[in-house]
N, CA, C and O of each residue as an XYZ file, in Angstrom:
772
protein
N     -57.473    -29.517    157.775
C     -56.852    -28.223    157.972
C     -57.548    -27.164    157.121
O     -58.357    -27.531    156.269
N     -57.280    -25.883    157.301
C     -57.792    -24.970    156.526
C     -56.560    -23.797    155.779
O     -55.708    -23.022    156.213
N     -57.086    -24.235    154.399
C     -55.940    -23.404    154.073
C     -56.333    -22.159    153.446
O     -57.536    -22.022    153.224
N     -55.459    -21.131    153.085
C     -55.328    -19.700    152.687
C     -54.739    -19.451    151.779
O     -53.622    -19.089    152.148
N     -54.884    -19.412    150.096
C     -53.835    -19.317    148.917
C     -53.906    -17.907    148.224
O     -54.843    -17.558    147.506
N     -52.693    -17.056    148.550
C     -53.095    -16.127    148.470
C     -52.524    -15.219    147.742
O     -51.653    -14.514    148.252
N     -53.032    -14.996    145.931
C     -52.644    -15.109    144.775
C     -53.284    -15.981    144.074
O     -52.972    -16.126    142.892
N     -54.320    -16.751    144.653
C     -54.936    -18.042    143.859
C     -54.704    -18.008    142.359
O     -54.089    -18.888    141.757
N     -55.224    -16.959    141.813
C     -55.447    -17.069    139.920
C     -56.805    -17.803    139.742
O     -57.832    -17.669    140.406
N     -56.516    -18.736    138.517
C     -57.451    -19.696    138.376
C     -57.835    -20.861    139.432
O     -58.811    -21.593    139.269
N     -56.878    -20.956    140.625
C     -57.288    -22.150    141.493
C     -56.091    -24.042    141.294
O     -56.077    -25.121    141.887
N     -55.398    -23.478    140.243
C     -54.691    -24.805    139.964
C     -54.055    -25.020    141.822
O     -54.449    -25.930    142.552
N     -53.602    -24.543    142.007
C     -53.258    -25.306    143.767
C     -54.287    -25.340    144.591
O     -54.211    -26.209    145.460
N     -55.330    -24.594    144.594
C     -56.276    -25.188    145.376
C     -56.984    -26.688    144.862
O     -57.360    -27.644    145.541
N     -56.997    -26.505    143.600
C     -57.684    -27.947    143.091
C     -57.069    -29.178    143.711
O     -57.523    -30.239    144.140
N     -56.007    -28.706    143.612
C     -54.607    -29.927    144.288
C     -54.753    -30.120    145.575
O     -54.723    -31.298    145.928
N     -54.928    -29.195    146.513
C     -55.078    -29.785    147.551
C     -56.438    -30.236    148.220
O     -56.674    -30.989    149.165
N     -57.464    -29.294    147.148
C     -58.903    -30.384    147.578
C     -58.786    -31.735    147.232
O     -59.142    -32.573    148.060
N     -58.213    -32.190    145.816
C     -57.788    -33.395    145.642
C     -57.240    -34.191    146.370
O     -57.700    -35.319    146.546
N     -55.815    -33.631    147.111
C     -55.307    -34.603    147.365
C     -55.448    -34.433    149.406
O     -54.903    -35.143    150.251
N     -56.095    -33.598    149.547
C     -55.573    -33.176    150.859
C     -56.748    -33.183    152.073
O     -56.629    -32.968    153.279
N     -58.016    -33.542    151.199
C     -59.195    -33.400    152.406
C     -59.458    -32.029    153.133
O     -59.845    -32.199    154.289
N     -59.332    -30.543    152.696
C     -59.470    -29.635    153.814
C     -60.789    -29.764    154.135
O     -61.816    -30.337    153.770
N     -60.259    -28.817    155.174
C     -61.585    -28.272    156.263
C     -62.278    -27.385    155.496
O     -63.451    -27.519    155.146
N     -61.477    -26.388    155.210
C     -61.952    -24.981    154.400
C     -60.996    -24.514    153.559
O     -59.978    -25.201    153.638
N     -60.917    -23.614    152.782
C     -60.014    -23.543    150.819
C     -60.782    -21.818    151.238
O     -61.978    -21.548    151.343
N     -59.549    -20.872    151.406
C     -59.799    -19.592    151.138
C     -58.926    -19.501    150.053
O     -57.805    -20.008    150.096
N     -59.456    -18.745    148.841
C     -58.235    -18.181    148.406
C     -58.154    -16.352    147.923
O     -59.269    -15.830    147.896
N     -57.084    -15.503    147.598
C     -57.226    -14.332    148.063
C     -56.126    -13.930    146.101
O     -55.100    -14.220    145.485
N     -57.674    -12.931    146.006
C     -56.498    -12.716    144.441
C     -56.906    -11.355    144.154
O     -57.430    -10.887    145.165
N     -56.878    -10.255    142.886
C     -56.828     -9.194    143.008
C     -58.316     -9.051    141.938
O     -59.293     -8.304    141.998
N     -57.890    -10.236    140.911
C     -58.807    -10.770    139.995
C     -59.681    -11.643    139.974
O     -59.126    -12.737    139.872
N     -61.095    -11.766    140.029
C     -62.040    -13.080    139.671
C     -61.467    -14.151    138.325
O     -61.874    -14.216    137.165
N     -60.533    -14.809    138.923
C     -60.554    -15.920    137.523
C     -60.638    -17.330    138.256
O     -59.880    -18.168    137.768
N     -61.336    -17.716    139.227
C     -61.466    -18.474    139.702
C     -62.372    -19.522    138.916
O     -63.532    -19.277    138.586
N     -61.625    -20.870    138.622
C     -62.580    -21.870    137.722
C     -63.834    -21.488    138.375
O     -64.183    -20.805    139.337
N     -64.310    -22.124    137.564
C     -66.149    -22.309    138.085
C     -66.260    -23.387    139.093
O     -66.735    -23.308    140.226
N     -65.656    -24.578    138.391
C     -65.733    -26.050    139.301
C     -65.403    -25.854    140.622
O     -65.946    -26.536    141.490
N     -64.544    -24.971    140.905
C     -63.868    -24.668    142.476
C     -65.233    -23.932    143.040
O     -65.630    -24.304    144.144
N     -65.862    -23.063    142.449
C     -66.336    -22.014    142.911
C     -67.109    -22.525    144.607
O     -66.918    -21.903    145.652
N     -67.931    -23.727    144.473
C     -68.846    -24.554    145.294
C     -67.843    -24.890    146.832
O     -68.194    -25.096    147.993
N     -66.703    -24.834    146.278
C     -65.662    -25.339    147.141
C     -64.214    -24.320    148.283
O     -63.591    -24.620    149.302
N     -64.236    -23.317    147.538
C     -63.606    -22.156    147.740
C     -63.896    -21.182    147.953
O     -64.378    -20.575    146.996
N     -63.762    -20.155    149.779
C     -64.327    -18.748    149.706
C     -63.216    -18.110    149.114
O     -62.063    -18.328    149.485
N     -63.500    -17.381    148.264
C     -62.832    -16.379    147.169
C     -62.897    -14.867    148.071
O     -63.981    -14.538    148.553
N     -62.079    -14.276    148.199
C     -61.738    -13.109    148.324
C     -61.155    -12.083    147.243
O     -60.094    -12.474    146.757
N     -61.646    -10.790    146.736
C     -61.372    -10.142    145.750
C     -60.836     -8.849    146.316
O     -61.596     -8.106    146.937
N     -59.576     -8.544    146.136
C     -59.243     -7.246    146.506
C     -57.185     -7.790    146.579
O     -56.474     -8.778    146.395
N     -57.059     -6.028    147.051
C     -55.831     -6.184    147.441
C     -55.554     -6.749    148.714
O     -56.136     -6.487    149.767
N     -54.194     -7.907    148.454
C     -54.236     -9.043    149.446
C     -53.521     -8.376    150.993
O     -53.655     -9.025    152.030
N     -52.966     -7.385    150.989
C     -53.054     -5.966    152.055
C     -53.880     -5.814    152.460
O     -53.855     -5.923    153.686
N     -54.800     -5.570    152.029
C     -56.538     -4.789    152.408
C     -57.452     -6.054    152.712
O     -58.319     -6.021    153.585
N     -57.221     -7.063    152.004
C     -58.430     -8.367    152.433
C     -57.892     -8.838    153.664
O     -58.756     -9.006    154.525
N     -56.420     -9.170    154.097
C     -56.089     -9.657    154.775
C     -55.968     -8.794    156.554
O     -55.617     -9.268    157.635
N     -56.363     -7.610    156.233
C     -56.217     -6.972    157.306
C     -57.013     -6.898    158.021
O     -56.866     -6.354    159.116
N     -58.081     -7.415    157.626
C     -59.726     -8.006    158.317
C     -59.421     -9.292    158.691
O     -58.670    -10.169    158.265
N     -60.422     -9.142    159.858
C     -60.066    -10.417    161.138
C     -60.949    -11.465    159.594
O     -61.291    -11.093    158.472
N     -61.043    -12.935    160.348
C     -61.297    -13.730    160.295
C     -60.370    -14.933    159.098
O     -60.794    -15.998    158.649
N     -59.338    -14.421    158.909
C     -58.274    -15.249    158.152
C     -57.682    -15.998    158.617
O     -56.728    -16.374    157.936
N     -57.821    -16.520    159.707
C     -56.591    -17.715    160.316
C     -56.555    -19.109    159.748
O     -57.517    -19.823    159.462
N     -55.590    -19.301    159.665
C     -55.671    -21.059    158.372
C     -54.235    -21.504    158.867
O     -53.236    -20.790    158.954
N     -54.385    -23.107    159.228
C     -53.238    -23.950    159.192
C     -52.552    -23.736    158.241
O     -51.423    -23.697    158.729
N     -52.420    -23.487    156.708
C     -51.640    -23.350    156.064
C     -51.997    -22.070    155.204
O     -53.016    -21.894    154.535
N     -51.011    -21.290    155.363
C     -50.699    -19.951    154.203
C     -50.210    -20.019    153.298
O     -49.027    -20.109    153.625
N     -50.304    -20.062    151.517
C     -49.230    -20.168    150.685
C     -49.427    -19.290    149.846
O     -50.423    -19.107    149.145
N     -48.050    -18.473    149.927
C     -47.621    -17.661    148.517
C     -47.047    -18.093    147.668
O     -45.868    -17.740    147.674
N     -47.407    -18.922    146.647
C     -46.774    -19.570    145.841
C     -46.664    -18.776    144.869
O     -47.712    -18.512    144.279
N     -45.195    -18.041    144.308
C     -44.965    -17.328    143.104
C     -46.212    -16.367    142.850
O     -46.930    -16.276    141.854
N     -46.245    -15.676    144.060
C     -47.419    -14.448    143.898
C     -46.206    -13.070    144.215
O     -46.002    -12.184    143.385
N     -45.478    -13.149    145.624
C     -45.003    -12.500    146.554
C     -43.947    -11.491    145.430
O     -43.251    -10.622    145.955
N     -43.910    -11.634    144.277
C     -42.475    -11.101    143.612
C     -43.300     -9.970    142.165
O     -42.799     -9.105    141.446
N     -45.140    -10.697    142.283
C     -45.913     -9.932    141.508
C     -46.637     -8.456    142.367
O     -47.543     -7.782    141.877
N     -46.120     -8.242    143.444
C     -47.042     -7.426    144.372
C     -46.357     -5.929    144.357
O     -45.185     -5.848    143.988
N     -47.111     -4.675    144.775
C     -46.452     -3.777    145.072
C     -45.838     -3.289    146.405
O     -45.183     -2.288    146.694
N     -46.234     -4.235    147.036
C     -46.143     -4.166    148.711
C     -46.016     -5.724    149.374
O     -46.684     -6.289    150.239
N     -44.682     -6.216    148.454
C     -44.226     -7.273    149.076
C     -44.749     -7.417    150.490
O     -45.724     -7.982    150.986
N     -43.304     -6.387    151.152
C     -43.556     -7.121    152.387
C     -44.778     -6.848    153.620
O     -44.861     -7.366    154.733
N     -45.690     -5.812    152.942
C     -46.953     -5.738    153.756
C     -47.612     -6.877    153.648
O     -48.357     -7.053    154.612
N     -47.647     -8.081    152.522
C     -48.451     -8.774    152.302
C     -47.804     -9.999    153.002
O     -48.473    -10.966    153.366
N     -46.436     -9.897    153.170
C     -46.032    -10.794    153.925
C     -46.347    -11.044    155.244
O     -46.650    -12.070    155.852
N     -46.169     -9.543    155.649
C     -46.343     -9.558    157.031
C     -48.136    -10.037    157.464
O     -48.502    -10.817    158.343
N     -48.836     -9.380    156.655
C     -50.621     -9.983    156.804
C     -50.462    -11.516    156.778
O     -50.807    -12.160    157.769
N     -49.931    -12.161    155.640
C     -49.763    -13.474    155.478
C     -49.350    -14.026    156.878
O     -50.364    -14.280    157.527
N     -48.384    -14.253    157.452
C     -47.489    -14.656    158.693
C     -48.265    -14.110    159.726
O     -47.730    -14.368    160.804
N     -49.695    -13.216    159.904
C     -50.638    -13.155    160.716
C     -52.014    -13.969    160.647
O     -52.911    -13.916    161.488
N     -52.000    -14.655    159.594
C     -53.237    -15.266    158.823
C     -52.739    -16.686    159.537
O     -53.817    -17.264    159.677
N     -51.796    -17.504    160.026
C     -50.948    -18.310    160.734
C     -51.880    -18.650    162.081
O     -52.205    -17.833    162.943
N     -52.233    -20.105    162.037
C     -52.693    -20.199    163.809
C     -51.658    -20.770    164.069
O     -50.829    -20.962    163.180
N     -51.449    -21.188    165.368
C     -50.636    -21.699    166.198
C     -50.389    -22.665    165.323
O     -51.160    -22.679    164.363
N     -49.581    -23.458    165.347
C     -49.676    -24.716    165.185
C     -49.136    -24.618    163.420
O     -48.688    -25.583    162.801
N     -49.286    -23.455    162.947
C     -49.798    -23.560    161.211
C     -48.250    -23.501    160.748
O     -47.252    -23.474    161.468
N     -48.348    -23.488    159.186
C     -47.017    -23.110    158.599
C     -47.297    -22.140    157.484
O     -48.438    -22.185    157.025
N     -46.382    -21.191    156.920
C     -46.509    -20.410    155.675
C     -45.146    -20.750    154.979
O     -43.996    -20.831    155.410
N     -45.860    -20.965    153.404
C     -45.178    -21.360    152.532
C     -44.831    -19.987    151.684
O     -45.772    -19.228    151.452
N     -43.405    -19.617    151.175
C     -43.545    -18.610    150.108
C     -42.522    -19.070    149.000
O     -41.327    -19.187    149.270
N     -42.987    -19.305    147.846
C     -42.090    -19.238    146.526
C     -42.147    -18.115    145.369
O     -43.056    -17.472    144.843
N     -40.984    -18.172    145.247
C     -40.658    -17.096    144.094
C     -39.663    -17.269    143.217
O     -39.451    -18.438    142.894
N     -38.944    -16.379    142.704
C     -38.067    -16.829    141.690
C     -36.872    -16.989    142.300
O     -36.694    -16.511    143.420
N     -35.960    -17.635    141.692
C     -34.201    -18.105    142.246
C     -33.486    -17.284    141.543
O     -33.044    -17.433    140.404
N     -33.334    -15.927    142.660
C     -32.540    -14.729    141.928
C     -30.699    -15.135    142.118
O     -29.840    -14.262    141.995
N     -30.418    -16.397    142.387
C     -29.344    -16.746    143.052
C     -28.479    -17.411    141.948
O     -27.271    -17.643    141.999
N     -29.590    -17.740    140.659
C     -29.148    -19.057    140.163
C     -28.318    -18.497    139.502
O     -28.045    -17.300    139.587
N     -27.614    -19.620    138.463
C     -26.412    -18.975    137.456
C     -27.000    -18.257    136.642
O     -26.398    -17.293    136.168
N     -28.305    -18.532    136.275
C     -28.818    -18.084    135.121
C     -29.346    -16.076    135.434
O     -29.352    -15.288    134.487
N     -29.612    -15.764    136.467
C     -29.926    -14.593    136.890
C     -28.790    -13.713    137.636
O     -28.854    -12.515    137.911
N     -27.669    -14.676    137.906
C     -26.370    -13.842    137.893
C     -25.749    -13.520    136.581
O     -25.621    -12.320    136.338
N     -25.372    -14.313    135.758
C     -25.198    -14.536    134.273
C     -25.681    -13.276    133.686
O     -24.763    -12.573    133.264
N     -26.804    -12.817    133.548
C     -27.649    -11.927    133.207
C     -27.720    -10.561    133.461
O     -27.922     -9.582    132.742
N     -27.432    -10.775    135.065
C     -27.349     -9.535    135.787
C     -25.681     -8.800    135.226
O     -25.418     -7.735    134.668
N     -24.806     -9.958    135.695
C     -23.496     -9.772    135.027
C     -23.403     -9.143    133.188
O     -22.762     -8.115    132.972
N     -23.917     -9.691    132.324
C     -23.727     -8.960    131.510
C     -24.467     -8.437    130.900
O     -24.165     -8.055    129.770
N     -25.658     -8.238    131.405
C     -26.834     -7.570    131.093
C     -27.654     -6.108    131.927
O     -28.258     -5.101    131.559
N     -27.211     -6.767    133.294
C     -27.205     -5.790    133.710
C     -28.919     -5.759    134.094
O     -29.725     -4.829    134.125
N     -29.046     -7.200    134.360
C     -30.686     -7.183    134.188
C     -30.784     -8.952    134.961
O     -29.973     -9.845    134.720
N     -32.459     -9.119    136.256
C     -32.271    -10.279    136.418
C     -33.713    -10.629    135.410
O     -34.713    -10.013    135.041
N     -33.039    -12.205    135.213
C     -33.839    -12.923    134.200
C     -34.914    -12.806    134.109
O     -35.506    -12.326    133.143
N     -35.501    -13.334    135.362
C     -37.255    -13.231    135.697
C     -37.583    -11.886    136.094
O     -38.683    -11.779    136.638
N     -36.799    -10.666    135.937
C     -37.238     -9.697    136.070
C     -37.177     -8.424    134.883
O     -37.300     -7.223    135.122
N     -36.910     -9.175    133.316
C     -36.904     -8.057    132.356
C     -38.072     -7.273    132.246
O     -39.188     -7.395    132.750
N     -37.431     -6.198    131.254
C     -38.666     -5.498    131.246
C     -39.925     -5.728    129.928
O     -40.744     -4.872    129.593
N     -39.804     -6.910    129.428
C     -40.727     -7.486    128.612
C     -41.625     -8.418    129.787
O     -42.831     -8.663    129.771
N     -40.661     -8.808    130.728
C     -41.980     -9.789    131.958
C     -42.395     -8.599    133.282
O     -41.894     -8.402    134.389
N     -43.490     -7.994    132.580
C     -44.140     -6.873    133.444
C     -44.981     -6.708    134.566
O     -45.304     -5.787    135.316
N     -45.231     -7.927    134.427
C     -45.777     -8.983    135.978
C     -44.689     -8.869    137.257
O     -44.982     -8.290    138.302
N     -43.473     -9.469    137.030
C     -42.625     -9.690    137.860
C     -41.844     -8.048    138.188
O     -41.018     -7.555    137.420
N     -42.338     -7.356    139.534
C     -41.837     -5.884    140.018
C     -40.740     -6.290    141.157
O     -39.750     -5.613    141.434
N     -41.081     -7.428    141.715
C     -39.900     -7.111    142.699
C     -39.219     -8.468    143.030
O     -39.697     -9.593    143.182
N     -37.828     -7.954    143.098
C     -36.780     -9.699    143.454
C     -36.771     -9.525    144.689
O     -36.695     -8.373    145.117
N     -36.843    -10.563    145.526
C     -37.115    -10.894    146.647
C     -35.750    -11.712    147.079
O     -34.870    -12.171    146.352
N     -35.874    -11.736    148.481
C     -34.353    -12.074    148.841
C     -34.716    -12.987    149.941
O     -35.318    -12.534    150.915
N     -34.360    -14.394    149.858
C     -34.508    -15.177    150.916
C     -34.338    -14.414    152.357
O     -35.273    -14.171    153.120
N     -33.136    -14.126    152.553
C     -32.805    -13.277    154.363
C     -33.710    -12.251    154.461
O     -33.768    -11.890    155.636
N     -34.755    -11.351    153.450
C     -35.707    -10.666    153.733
C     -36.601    -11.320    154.208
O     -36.860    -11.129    155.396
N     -37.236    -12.136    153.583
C     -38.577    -12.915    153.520
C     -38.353    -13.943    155.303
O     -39.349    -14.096    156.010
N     -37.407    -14.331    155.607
C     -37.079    -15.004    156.871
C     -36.667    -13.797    157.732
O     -36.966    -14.069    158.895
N     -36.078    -12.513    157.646
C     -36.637    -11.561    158.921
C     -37.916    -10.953    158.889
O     -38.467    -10.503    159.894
N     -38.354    -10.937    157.850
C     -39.887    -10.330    157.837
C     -40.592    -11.475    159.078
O     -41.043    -11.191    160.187
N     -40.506    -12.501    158.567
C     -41.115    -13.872    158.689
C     -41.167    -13.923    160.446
O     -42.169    -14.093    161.141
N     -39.149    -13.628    161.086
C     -38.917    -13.478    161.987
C     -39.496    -12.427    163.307
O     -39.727    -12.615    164.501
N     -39.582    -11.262    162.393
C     -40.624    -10.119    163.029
C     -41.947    -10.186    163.265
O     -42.681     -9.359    163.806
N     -42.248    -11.523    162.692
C     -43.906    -11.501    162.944
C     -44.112    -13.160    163.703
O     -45.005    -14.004    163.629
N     -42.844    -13.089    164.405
C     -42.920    -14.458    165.404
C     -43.251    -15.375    165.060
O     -44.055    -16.007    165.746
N     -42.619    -16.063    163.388
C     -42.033    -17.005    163.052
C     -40.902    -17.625    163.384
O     -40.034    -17.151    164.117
N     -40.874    -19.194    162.611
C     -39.740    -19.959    162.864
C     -39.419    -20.253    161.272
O     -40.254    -20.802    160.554
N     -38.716    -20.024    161.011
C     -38.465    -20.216    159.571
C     -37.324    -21.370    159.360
O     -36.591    -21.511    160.339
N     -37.137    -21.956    158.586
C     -36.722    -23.528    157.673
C     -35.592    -22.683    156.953
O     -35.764    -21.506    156.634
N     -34.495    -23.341    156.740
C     -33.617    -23.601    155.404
C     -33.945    -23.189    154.417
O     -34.676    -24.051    153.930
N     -33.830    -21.920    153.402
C     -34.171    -21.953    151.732
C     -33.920    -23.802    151.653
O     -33.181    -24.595    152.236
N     -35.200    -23.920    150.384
C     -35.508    -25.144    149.493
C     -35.533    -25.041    148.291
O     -36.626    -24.598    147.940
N     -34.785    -25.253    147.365
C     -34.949    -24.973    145.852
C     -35.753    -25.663    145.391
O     -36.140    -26.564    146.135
N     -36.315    -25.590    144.130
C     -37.817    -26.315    143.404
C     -37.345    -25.736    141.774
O     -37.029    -24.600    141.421
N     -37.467    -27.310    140.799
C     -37.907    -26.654    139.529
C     -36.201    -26.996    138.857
O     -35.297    -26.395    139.438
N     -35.927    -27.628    138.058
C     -34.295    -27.090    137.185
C     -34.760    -25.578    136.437
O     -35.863    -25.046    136.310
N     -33.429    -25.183    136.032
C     -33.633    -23.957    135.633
C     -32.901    -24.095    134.283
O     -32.086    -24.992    134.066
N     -33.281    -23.048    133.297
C     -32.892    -23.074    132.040
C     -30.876    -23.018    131.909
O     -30.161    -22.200    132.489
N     -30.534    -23.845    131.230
C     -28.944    -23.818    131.226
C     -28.709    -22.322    130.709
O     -29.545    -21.914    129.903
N     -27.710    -21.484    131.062
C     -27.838    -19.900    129.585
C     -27.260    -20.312    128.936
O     -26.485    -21.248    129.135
N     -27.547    -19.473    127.493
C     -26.993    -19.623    125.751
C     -27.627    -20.604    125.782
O     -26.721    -20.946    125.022
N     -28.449    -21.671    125.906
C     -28.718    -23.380    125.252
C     -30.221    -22.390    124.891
O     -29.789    -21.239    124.839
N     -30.842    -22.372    124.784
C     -32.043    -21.906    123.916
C     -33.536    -22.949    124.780
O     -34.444    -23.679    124.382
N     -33.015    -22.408    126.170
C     -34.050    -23.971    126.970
C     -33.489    -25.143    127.358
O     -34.022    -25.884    128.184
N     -32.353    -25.391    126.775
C     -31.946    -26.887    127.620
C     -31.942    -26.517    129.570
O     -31.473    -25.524    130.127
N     -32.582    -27.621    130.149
C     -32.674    -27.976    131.296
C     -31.127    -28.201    132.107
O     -30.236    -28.657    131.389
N     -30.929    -28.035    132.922
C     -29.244    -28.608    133.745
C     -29.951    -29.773    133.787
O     -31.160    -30.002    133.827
N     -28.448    -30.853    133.763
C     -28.549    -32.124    133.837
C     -29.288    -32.338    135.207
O     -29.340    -31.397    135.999
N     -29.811    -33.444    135.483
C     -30.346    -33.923    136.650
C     -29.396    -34.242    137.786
O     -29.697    -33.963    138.946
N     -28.282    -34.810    137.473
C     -27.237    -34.972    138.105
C     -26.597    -33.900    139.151
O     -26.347    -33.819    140.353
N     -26.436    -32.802    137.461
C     -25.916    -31.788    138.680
C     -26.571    -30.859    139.275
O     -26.126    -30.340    140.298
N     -27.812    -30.476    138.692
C     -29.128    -30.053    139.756
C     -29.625    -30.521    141.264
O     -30.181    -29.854    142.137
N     -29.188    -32.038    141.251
C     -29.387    -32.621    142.394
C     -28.283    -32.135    143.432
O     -28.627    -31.743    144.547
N     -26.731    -32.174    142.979
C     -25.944    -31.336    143.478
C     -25.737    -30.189    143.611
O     -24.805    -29.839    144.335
N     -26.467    -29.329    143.014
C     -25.943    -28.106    143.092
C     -27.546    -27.167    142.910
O     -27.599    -26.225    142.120
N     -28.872    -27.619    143.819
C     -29.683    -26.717    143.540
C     -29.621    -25.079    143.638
O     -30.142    -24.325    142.816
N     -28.869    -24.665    144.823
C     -29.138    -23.282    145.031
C     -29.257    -22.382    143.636
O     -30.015    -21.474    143.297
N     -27.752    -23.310    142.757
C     -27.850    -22.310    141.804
C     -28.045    -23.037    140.271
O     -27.283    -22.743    139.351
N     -28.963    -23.850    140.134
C     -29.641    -24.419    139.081
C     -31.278    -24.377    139.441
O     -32.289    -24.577    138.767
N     -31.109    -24.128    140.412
C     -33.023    -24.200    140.051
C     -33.915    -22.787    140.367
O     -33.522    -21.844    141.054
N     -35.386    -22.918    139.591
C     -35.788    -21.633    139.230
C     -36.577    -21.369    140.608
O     -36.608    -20.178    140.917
N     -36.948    -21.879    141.120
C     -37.512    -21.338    142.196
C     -36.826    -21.105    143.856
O     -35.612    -21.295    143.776
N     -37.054    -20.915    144.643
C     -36.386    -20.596    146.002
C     -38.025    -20.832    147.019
O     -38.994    -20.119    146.760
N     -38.085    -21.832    148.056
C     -38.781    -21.668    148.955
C     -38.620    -21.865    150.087
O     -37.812    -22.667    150.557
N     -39.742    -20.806    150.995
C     -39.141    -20.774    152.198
C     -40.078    -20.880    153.138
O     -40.976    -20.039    153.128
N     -40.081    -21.695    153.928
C     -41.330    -22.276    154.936
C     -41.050    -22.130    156.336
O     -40.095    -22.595    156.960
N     -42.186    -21.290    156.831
C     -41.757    -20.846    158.056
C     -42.868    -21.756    159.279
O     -43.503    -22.688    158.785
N     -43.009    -21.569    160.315
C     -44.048    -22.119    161.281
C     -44.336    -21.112    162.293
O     -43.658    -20.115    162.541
N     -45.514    -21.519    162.898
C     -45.826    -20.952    164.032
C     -46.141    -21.936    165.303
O     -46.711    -23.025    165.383
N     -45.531    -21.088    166.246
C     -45.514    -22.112    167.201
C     -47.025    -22.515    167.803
O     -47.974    -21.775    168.060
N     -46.890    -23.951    167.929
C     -48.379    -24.418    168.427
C     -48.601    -23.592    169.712
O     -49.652    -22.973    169.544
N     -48.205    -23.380    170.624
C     -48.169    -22.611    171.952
C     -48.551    -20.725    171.698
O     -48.615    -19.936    172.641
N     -48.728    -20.400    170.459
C     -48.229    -19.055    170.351
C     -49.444    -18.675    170.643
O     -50.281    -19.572    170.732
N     -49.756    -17.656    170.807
C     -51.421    -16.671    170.898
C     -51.604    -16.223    169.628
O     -50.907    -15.412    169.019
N     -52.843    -16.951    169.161
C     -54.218    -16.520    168.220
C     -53.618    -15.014    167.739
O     -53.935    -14.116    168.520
N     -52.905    -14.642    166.725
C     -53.096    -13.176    166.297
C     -54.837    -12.640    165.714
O     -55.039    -11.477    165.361
């Protein structure tokens, strides 16, 4: 398959899936050159805004992933919508971000008046993202979108870092864990955007 990571950074998920996954082809799409070196032989790198790279033909890839990029952008959902065009038939797009749902970012919001992964000491993180956005965006660009999937335990509040038990994380992800993902498809039958 050929995939599209788009936010790469340094390449830690592309490494992973050259490792473990055999592609065809490894694009990845970031704003910054920090791409290991070791990848370099292995990965076409794209440099620019992922709006502007992606709006040029030749991006189509079985798999799209925004992994914890989509919540660092200024134009969320333009990049979404490019992303969910970068999709062949047949493909899927992955997007993770933060779990604005959990106790720990209601907690916060509630008496702070502020969400967790979004203070203003973490200056990276501009925008909270909302599962039912990201699945009508997804929907408007003639996707099929999956169930939110939670990923990750999340910090207990007041414990200074303690983890939720495993127990009740397993029961109760929506609102113990730090991440939220949401995986959409395209239909094998659909026409080549």
């Amino acid at each position: 398959m050929t995939w599209l990571d788009i936010g790469c950074g340094t390449g830690e998920l592309l490494n992973l899936i050259l490792s473990s996954c055999q592609p065809k082809h490894l694009k990845g799409v970031d704003v910054i050159d920090w791409l290991e070196d070791d990848l370099r032989p292995h990965v076409e790198l794209l440099i620019g805004a992922a709006e502007e790279v992606l709006a040029k033909p030749g991006h189509l890839a079985d798999r799209v992933l925004l992994v914890e990029t989509i919540e660092h952008l200024e134009a969320p959902w333009l990049v979404l919508r490019a992303a969910a065009r970068c999709v062949a038939p047949g493909g899927r797009l992955v997007v993770t971000t933060p779990n604005i749902a959990s106790v720990r970012h209601r907690l916060e919001l509630l008496t702070r008046g502020r969400l967790t992964a979004f203070r203003p000491d973490n200056a990276p993180h501009m925008t909270p993202i909302l599962p039912h956005v990201v699945e009508r965006v997804l929907g408007e660009e003639g996707m099929r979108t999956h169930p939110p999937r939670y990923a990750g335990r999340d910090i207990v509040p007041w414990t200074h870092g303690q983890l939720w038990p495993h127990a009740l994380h397993q029961r109760a992800r929506r609102s113990t864990s730090v991440s939220v993902v949401i995986a959409a498809d395209r239909d094998p039958d659909a026409p080549a955007r």
